[in-house]
C-alpha positions in Angstrom: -66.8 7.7 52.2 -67.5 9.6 49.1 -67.9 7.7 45.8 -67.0 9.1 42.8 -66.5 7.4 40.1 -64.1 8.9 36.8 -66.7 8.5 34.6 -68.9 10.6 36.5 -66.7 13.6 35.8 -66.4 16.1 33.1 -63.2 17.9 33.1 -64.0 20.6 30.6 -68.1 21.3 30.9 -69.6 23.4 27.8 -72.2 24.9 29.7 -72.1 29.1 29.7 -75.6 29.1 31.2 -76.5 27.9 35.4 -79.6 26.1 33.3 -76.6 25.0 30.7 -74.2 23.8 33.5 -77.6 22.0 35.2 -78.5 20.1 32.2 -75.0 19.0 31.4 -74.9 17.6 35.1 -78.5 16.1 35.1 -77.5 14.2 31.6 -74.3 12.8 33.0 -75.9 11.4 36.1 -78.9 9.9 33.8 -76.2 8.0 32.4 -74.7 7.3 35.5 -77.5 5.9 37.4 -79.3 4.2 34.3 -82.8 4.7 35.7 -83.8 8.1 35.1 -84.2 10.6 32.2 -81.7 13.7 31.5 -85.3 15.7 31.8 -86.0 14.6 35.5 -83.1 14.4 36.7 -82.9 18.1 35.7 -86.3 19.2 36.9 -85.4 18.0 40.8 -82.1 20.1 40.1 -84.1 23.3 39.0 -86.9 22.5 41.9 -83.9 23.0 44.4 -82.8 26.1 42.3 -85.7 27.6 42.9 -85.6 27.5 47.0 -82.3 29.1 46.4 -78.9 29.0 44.1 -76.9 26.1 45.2 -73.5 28.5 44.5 -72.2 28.4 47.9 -69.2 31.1 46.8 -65.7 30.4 46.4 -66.3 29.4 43.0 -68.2 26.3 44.1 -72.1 25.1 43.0 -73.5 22.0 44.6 -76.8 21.2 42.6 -78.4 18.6 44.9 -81.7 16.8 45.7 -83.5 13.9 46.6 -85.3 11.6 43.9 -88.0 8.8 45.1 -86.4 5.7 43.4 -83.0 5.6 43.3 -80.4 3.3 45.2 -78.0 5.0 46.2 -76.5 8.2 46.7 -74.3 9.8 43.3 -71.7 12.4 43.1 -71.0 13.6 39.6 -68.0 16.6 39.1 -68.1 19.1 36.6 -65.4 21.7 36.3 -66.0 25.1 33.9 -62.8 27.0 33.9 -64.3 29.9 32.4 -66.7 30.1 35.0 -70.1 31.2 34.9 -73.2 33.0 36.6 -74.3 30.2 38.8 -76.2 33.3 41.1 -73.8 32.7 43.7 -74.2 34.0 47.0 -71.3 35.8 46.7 -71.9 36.7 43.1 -69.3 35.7 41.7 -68.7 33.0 39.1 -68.7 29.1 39.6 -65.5 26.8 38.2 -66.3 23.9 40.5 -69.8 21.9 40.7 -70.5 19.2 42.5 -74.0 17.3 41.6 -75.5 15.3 44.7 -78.4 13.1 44.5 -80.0 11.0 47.4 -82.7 8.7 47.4 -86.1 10.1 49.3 -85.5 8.1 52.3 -81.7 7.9 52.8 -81.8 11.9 54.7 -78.9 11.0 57.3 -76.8 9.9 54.9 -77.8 12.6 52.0 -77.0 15.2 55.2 -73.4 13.4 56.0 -72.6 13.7 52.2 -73.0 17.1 51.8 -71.3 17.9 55.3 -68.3 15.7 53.4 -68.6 18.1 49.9 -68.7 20.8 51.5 -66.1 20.7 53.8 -63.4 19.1 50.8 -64.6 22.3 48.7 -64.3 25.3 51.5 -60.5 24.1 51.5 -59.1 27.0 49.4 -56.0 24.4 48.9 -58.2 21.2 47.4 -60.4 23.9 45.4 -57.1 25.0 43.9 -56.5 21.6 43.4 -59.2 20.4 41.6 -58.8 23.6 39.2 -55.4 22.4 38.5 -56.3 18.7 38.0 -55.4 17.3 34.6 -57.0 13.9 35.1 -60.2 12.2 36.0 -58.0 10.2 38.4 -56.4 13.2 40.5 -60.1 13.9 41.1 -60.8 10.6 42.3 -58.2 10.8 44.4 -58.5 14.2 46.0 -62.4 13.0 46.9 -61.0 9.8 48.4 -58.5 11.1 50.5 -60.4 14.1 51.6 -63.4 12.0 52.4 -61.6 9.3 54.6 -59.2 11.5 56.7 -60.1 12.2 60.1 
């Protein structure tokens, strides 16, 4: 099951920049996990960048990677309803980013997660969704119940 916690969301990002949008994600999870900088949580984001964008299309970016030290796995939501050049595979721009990051040695369950993200946001209907979402709570919820049906 997915765990995302409301204050590990930010319904209106700032960002107008992919670097923007990955700094904005990298300080809320340093804040999140407690244990690690805004600066390197952002430098394993732009590591992963470099193999290739994380904008899977559809409006969707799923920064991820893996960080030697941390517990457990964290989700953080951003949402950027302008949208903005994320270098999407599909070139267009990204509303909708989902920041994962696994400890080193947790790789099964780091794999299962993303299977789990990815699948809640190639639903056209829960991408909608979480466009249209006023509160941190809707959010919540949507992850939840996406993550524990069958």
């Amino acid at each position: 099951m997915l765990q995302l916690k409301k204050a590990s969301i930010i319904l209106e990002m700032k960002a107008t920049s992919k670097e923007g949008a990955l700094r904005e994600l990298a300080a809320l999870a340093a804040v999140e996990c407690g244990r690690f900088t805004e600066e390197v949580l952002y430098k394993v984001l732009l590591e992963r960048e470099s193999l290739g964008s994380t904008g899977v299309g559809n409006g969707v970016a799923i920064p991820h990677g893996k960080i030697n030290g941390l517990d457990d796995i964290l989700l953080c939501f951003g949402r950027n309803r302008a949208g903005l050049n994320f270098e999407a595979i599909d070139n267009r721009p990204v509303y909708l980013f989902v920041l994962l990051l696994s400890p080193a040695g947790k790789a099964a369950e780091y794999l299962q997660t993303l299977a789990l993200v990815s699948k809640i946001l190639k639903d056209s209907a829960k991408r909608q969704q979480l466009l249209d979402s006023t509160t941190r709570e809707a959010i919540v919820a949507l992850f939840t119940t996406a993550s524990t049906a069958p």
